[in-house]
N, C-alpha and C positions, 0 to 999 in steps of 0.2 A: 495621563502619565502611567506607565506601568512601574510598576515594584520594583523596586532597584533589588531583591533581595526574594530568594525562594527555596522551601525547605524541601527532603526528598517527605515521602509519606507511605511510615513503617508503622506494622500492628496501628494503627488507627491514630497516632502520632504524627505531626509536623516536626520534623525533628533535622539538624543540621550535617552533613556529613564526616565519613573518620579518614577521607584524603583530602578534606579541605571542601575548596570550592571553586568553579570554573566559571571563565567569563563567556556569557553567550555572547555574539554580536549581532549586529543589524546587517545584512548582506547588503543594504542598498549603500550603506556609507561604510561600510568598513568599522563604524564605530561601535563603541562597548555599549551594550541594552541595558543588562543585569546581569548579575549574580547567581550561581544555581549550587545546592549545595552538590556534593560529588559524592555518592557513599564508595567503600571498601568493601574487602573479603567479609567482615566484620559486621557489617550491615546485611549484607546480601544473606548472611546465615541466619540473621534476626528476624529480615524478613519470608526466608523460606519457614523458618521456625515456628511463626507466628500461622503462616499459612499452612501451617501440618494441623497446628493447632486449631483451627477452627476446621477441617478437615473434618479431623478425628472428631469431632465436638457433636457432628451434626446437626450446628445451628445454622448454619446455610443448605446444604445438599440435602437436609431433612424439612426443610420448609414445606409450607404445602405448595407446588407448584405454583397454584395462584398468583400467593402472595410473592413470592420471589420474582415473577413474572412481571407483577404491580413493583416492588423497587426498581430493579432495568430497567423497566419505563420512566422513571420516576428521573433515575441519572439523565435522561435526555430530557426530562421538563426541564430539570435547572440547566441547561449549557439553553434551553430556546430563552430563560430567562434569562440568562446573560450574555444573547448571541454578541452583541455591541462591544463587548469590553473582551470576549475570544475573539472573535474576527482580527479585531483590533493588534490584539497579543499575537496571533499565526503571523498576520502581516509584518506586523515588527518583526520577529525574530526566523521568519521562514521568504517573507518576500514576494510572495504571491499579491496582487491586488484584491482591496478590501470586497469585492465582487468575488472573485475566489472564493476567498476566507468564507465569508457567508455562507455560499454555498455549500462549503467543507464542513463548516457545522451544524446545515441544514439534513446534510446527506447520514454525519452522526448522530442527529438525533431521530433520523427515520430506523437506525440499526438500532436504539435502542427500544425503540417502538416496535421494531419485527420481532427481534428474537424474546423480549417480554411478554411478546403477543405470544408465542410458538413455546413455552415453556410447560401448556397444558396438552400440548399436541404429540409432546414424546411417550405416546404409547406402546405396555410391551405386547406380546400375543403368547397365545396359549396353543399349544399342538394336541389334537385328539389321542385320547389312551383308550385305552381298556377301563370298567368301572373301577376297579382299583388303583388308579393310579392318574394325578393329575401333572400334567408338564406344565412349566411357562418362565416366559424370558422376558426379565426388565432390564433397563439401563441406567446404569449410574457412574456420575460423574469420575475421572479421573484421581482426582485429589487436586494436587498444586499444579498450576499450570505455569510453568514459567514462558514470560511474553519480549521477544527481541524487536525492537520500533527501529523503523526508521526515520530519515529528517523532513521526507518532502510531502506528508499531509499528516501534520503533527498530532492534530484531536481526530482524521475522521481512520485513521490505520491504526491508530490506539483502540478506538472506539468498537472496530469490527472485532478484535480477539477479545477484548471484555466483554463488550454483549453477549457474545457466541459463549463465553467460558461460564459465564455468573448463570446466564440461562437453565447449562445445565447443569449447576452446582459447583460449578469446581471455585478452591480459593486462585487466585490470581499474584503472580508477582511480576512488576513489569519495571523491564533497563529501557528508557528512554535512549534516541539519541542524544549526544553531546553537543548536535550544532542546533538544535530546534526544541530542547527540554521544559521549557516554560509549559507550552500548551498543555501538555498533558497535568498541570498542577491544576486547571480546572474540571477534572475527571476526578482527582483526588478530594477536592473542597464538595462536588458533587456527592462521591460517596459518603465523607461525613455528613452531609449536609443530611441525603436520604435515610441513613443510618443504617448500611451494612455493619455486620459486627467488625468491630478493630480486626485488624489482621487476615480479611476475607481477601482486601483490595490493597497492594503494597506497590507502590511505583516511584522510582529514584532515576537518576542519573548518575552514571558512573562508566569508565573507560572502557573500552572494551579488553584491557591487554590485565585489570585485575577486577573490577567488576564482573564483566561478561563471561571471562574465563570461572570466574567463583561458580556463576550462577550457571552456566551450561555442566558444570560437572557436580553440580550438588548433588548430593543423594538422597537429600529428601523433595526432588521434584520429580512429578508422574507424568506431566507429560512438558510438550516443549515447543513455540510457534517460534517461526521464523522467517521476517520479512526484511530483507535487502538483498545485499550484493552474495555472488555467487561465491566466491573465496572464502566471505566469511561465513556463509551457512555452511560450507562443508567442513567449516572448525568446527564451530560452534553443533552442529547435530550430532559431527565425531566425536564430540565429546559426550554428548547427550547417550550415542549408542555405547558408549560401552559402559554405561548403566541402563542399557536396554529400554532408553526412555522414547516411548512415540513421539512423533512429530508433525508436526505440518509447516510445510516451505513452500514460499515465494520468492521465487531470484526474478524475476521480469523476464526481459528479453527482448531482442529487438524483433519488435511486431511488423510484420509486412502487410503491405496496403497492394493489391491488385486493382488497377484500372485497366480494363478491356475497352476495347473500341468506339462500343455502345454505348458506354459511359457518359452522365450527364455530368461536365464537368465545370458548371457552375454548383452544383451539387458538392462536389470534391474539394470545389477551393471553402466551401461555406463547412464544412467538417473538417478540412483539413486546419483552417483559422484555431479550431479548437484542440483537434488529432496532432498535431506537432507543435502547437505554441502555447496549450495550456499551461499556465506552472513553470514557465519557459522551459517547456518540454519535459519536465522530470515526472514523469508517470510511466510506470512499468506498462503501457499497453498504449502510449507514444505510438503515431504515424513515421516511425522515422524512414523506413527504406518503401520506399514508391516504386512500385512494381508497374512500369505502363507500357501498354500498344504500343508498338515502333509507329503506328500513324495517330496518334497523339500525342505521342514525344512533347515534339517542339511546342503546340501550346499548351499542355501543362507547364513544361517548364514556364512560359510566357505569364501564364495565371501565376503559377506558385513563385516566383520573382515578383510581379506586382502585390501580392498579399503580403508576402515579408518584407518588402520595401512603405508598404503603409502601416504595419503596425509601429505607433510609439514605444519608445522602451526606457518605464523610468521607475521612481521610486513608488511600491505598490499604496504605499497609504498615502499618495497625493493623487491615488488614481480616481476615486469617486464611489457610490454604491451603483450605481446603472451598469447592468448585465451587458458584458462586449464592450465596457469602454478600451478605446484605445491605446491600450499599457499593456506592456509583460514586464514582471518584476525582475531582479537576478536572477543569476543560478544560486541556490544556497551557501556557498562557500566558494574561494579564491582557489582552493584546491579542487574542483569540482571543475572549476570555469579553466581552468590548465591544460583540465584530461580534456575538455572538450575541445579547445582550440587546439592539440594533439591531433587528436582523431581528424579535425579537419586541416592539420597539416600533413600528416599523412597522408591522406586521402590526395591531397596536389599533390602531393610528391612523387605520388604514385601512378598520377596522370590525368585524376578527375580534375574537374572545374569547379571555383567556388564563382558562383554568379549573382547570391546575393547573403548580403552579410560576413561572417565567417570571423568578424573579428570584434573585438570589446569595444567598447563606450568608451572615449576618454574619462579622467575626474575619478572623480572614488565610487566603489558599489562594484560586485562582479557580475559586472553586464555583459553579455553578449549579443550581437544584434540578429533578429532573425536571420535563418543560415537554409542557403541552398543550392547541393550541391550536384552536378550532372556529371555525366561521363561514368557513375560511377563502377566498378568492377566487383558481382559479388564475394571474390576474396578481398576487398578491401577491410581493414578492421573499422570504417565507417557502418559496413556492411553485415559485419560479423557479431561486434561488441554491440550492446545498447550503451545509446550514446549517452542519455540522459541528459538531455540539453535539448535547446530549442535548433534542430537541424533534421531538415531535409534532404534524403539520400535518394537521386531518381535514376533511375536504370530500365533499360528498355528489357521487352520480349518481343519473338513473332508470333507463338503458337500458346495454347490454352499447355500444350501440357510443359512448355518450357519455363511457364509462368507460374505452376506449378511448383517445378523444378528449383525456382528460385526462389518461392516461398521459403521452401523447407530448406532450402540451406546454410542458414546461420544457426549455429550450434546451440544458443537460446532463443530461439523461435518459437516456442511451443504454447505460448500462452495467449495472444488474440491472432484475429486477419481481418484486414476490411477489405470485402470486393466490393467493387463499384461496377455495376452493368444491368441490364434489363432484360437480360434473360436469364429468367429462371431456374431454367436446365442448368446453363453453366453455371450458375450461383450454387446449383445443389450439388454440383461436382466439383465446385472447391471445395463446399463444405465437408465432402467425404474425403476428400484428397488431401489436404491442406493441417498438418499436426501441429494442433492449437485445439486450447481449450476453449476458445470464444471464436465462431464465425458471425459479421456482424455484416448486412448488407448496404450497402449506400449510406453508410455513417460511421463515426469511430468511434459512440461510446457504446459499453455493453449496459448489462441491466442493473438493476436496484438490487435492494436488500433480498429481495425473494430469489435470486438467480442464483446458483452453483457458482463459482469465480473459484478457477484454478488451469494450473497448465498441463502440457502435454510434455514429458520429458524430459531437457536438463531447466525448464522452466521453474518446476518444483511440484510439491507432491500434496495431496491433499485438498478441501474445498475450505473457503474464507467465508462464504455469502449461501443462502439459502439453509434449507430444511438440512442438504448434506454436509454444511458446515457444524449445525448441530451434533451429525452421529459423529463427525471427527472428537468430539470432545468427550464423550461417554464411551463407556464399556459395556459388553452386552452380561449377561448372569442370567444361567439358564438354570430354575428349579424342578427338580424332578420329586413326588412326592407318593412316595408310597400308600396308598389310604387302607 
């Protein structure tokens, strides 16, 4: 059973919220999980306040690397000792299959293994002088980093701005989402547990319209991440910039899949099983728009019809622990599963074909059944928007560079591609052609914790993953020293 009841977690406190409290639910039924408390304007300032203060303090950013390095790791020991009872709580309240779940806190406790690992490795360098005088430039942390989550991988997108932030010193304050806040209260029991100072590590739940608004224009926060939708990061950083706060954004986008001729497309339906139906599709780097040969058209379609006509689709914690059982859980919300059956009514309306799926589950829970759709036209908003659902958008080309063409023409595009084909050459000519920050060959996911992860243009700005995730979080300080 999970906890009917959950506090947000300020200065090193469990403590209840000042708007009350909000009901999570269970997306597979519709029905109430728990309780979350909800902080105010009023919280959000206690908890920037608390994170100035340990700031200022330098009992964290002053650590010895090492040891700072050794806690971060330490938060991912305790989430592997209690993968059973996370996995568990993702499921409930996010809906992904207990298989997922696993995996999502397997994947955060490797981020907090990297960047732990990589906290001795932020080396500064020194420039040669004349004998009188020595140069040199180190890095240090921001200060308060305030952190915007969103709902569809509740512990491992938490996970990556914390690792990355604590790493290199900065205090942390982080707004959960409202539909998936639970998970992240095992990050917080972690950090008490490890014993960061009270107030390093602050993470609540609270609305976006006076939470979010608090904490995007505080003025005692230095810097500022941002991962979901695109509407709302350009509130929420416009608010940030006119206290000239940095940033770093994630809006997704709808990632395009090229399939050329040569394509082995038992290969494509085996990636695309995961590239469009993981998470029932809600992943910012989602196979949703299918870019294929006009002489493999018809059997792709043919494959990707038979693959989402065989997946089940039920509720994720009746699904099992075996990797690829046959389940997708909901989409996260009723309002979520709306926009998507939208976009695939659009999409007909407009002249495409829906040929498999495209519509809910009877009964309760916001299911939709795998979805795919042909004919499509790349101004379609199927084509344009990330759907964030489990939907397949297939569109033909004739030629490499019109395939191209169609790549890049969705206005959030910029952050993965998968081609699929066996030459080389043109594998390295979409990689040069093709604006995205990830080119991925014959597969749809990209890399682990040590890889770069960011996009190319209204995608968003800035790196999530690897060594250049780290310099996004520090400041450079160059001394120059008279002798």
């Amino acid at each position: 059973m999970i906890r009917q009841y959950w506090p947000n977690y300020i200065d090193g406190d469990f403590c209840h919220g000042g708007a009350g409290r909000i009901k999570v639910t269970d997306p597979s039924s519709g029905d109430a999980l728990a309780e979350h408390a909800l902080a105010d304007a009023d919280d959000v300032n206690r908890a920037v306040t608390a994170a100035q203060r340990v700031h200022r303090s330098g009992v964290l950013a002053d650590l010895h690397p090492m040891d700072r390095g050794r806690m971060v790791r330490a938060i991912g020991g305790y989430l592997a000792d209690h993968i059973d009872d996370v996995k568990r709580t993702i499921t409930l309240e996010q809906g992904k299959p207990l298989f997922e779940a696993e995996a999502e806190v397997k994947m955060a406790i490797r981020l907090f293994d990297y960047f732990g690992s990589m906290t001795e490795s932020m080396e500064g360098r020194s420039v040669p002088c004349d004998s009188t005088r020595f140069d040199f430039t180190v890095y240090k942390p921001f200060g308060v980093s305030a952190q915007f989550m969103p709902s569809h991988y509740p512990i491992y997108i938490p996970s990556r701005t914390l690792a990355v932030a604590l790493a290199a010193g900065n205090s942390c304050v982080m707004k959960t989402s409202e539909l998936s806040p639970i998970s992240a209260g095992w990050l917080a029991h972690a950090a008490q547990d490890v014993g960061f100072p009270s107030g390093s590590i602050n993470i609540f739940c609270g609305r976006r319209s006076e939470a979010g608004v608090a904490l995007a224009g505080h003025p005692g926060i230095d810097h500022l991440v941002f991962i979901g939708q695109a509407q709302a990061a350009a509130a929420v950083t416009g608010a940030a910039a006119k206290g000239l706060v940095p940033s770093i954004v994630e809006v997704g986008g709808t990632s395009p899949t090229i399939v050329f001729e040569d394509a082995d497309l038992d290969e494509f339906v085996a990636e695309a099983r995961m590239g469009s139906y993981l998470n029932a599709g809600q992943f910012c780097c989602g196979m949703y728009r299918i870019i294929v040969h006009e002489s493999r058209y018809e059997e792709l379609l043919d494959r990707s019809i038979s693959l989402a006509d065989s997946l089940a689709v039920g509720p994720g914690i009746e699904s099992g622990d075996g990797e690829f059982k046959p389940y997708m859980g909901p989409v996260d919300s009723e309002k979520q599963l709306a926009r998507v059956l939208g976009i695939v009514e659009d999409a007909t309306r407009a002249g495409a074909k829906c040929v498999a799926g495209g519509t809910r589950l009877p009964g309760v829970g916001s299911f939709l059944r795998p979805t795919v759709i042909r004919d499509v036209d790349p101004s379609m908003r199927v084509a344009q928007e990330e759907v964030f659902g489990p939907v397949m958008a297939v569109m033909k080309f004739r030629t490499e560079g019109e395939a191209i063409e169609l790549a890049n023409s969705a206005g959030h595009s910029g952050l993965m591609c998968s081609v699929f084909t066996r030459d080389l050459g043109r594998m390295l000519r979409a990689a040069s052609k093709v604006r995205a920050g990830h080119i991925v060959a014959n597969q749809s996911i990209i890399g682990g914790a040590e890889v770069p992860f960011g996009g190319f243009g209204r995608a968003g700005y800035g790196s999530l993953k690897g060594r250049e995730a780290l310099m996004g979080y520090v400041q450079r300080k160059n001394v120059l020293l008279n002798l």
